[in-house]
N, C-alpha and C positions, 0 to 999 in steps of 0.2 A: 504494500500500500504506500502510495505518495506520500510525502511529509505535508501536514499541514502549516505553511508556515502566514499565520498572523498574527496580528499585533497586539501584543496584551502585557503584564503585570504577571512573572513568574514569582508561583506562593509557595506552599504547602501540597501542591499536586503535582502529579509526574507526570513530565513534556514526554510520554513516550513517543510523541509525533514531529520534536524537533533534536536533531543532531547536536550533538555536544557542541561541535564545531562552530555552530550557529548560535549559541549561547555565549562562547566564550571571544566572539566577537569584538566585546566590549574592553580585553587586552590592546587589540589591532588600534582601536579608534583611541584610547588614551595614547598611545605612545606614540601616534603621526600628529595627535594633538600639540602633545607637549614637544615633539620635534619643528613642529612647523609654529612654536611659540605664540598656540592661541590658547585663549582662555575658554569657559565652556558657552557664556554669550557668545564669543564670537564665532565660533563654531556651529552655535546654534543659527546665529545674524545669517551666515553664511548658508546653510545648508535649507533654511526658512524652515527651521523646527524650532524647539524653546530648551533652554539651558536644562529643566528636570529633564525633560527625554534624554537628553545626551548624557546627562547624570546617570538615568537609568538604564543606557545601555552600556555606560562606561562597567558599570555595577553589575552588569547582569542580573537585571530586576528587570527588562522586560524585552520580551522580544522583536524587535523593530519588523513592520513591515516590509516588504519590496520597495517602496516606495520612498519611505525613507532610509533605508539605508543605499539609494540610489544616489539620493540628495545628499547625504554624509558623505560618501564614498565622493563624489563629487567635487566637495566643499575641501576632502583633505588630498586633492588631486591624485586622487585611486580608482581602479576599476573596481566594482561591486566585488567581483570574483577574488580580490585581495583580499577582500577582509574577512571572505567566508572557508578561503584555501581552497582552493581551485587544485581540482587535479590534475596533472601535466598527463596533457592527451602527447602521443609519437606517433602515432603514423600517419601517412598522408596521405590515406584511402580505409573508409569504415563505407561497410556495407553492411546496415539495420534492417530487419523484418522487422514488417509489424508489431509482430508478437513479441518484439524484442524491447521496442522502445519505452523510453525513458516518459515518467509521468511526474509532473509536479501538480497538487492541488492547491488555490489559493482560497480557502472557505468563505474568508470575510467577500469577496467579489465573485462567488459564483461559479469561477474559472478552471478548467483543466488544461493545463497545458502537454502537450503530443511531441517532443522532442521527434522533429523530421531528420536534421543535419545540424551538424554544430561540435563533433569531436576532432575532426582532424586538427593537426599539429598547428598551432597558430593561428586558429580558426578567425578569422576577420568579420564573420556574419551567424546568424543563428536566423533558422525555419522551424519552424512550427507550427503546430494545427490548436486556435486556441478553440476549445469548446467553451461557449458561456450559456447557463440557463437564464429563463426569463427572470427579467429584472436586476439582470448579474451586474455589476457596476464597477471602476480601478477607483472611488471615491469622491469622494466633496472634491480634494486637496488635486489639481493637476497634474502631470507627471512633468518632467523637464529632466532632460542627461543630454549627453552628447551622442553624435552619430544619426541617422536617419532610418526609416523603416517604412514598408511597404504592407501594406493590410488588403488582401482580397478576403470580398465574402462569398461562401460557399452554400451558406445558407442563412433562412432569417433571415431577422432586420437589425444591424445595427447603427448607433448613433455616433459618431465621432465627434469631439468639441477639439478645435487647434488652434489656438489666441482667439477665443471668444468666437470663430465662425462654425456654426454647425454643418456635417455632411453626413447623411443620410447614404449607408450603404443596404442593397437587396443584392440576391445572389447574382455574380457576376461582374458587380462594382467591384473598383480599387482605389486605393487611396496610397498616396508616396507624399512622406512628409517629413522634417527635418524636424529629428527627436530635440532639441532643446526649444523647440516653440511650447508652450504652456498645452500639452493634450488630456484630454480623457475620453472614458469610451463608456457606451451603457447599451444593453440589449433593450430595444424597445419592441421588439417583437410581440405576438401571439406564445409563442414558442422559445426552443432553444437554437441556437445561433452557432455557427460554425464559422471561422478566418481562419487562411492561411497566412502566418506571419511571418515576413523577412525583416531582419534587426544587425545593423551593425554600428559599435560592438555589440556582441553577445550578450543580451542583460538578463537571461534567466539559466546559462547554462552552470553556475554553480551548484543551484537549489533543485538541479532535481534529481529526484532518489531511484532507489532502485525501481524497476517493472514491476506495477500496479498486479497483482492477483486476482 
């Protein structure tokens, strides 16, 4: 099964649904902090999150979204994939079945991501199939990283927002957009929703776990 990775307040119960790795994040983000001689405002100012979050992830008291730890990672001039430890893919030809591929779940948005492509050696782009059910949403909060990305729909209806202009995709639409424009996306369908996503860089290939059962 997929890791569920959202964002919450780790207590007294067991993340058996999130990787160590992922937890202990919050080492990576102190120590490019205090190398890059910012305080936890600034850091916050910078990433457009608030000093307790960054407290809280320094601390391992909660575990950051995708979304913000895009904006962190960002802020302390890193790939996402640094601060989660990215595995060093080598070879320069991977051949996936279906049945083989990688699944990440994000619950708070509804979303399943389909790892299509994205291990060869130095991989510069990442495909994917995202599934979203109805109502599925990436949030209030924008997304903004660097690199660009390409969304066809396969099915359904979804909504795209990219600095405030709305575009409506049905199957067969495409949308090619340069990722640090302010995005979000929401399934306004009947139904559940199907895109093919092309991203580069890579922004989900650290987070996702082993082949879903």
């Amino acid at each position: 099964m997929g890791n569920q990775l959202v964002e919450g307040e780790i207590g007294g119960k067991f993340l058996s649904m999130v990787e160590q790795q992922i937890i202990e994040i919050g080492k990576k983000v102190r120590q490019l902090r205090r190398e890059l001689k910012l305080s936890l405002r600034d850091l916050a100012k910078y990433s457009g999150t608030s000093a307790s979050t960054i407290h809280k992830i320094e601390s391992n008291t909660m575990v950051p979204s995708i979304a913000v730890l895009i904006k962190v990672a960002q802020a302390l001039k890193k790939n996402v994939s640094y601060l989660i430890g990215e595995e060093n893919a080598t070879s320069p030809v991977v051949y996936v079945r279906p049945e083989d591929r990688q699944i990440l779940f994000v619950e708070n948005s509804k979303l399943t991501v389909e790892n299509i492509a994205s291990a060869i050696s130095d991989s510069k782009l990442e495909v994917t199939l995202l599934h979203i059910k109805k109502g599925g949403t990436s949030g209030e909060i924008p997304l903004t990283h660097t690199g660009e990305e390409i969304k066809f729909c396969s099915k359904g209806k979804m909504q795209y927002t990219i600095e405030g202009q709305q575009f409506i995709l049905a199957p067969g639409d495409c949308l090619h957009f340069k990722s640090e424009l302010p995005h979000s996306w929401k399934n306004v369908g009947k139904g559940d929703a199907e895109v093919l996503s092309v991203c580069t860089p890579p922004p989900f290939r650290s987070f996702f776990s082993k082949k879903k059962h």
